[in-house]
N, C-alpha and C positions, 0 to 999 in steps of 0.2 A: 495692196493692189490698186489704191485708186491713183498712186503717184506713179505707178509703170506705165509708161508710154508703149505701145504696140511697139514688136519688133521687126520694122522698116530695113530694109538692107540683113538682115541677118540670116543665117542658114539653120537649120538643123541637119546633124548627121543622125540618122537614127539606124540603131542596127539590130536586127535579129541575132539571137543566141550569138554561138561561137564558130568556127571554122569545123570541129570537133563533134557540132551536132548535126552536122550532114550525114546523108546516108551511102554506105559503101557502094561505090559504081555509080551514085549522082549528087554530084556535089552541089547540086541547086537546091535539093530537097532535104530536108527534115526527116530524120530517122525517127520512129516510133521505140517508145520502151519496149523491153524484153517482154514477150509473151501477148503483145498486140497483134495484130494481124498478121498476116506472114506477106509479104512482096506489096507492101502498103506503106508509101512515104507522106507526107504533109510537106505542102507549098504554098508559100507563101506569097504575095503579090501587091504593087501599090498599086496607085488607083485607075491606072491605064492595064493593069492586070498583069504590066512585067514582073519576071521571078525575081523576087527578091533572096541572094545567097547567102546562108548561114555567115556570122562573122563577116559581112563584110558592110560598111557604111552605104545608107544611102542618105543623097545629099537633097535636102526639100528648103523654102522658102519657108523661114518662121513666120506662124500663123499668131496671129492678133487673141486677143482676147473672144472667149465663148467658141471661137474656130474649131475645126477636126481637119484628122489626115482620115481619110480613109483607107483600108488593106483587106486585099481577098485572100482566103485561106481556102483549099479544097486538099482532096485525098489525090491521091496519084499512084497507079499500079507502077512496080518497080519491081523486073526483073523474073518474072511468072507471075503465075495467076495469083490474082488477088482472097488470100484466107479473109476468113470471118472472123470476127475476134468486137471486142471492146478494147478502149484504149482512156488514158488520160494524158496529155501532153503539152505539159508549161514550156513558154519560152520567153526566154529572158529580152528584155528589152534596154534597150541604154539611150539615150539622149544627149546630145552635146551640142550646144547653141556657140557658134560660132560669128 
């Protein structure tokens, strides 16, 4: 690490999950596992709060050394009322320094 020079000009594309982990009738959102809430999606957002869409890149200024991105995550009613329920829901993340 002490011979990496910060990454000056470079980008990151960083992307949430897949195309596949959207939820039917909102493709910006996050579908929950089987047996989680019922009409309850997860949305994801970078640091100005835009939605960020399953599968698709977004493109940020590679950040220096000790830096963060920051992302909002909240629930989002989809498609009637919102069930009760518990849930756990991983999402994959990918990185690509361009």
């Amino acid at each position: 690490m002490a011979r990496c020079s910060d990454p000056d000009g470079l980008f990151a594309n960083i992307t949430f999950g897949v195309p596949g982990n959207a939820m039917p009738g909102h493709p910006a959102w996050f579908s929950l596992p089987q047996g989680g809430p019922e009409h309850v999606a997860l949305e994801i957002g970078d640091a100005a709060h835009a939605t960020v869409r399953p599968g698709e890149p977004l493109a940020l200024p590679a950040l220096g050394t000790g830096e963060r991105y920051d992302f909002a995550v909240r629930l989002r009613e989809a498609g009637g009322p919102a069930g009760a329920g518990t849930f756990e829901r991983g999402v994959r993340v990918d990185v690509e320094y361009r």
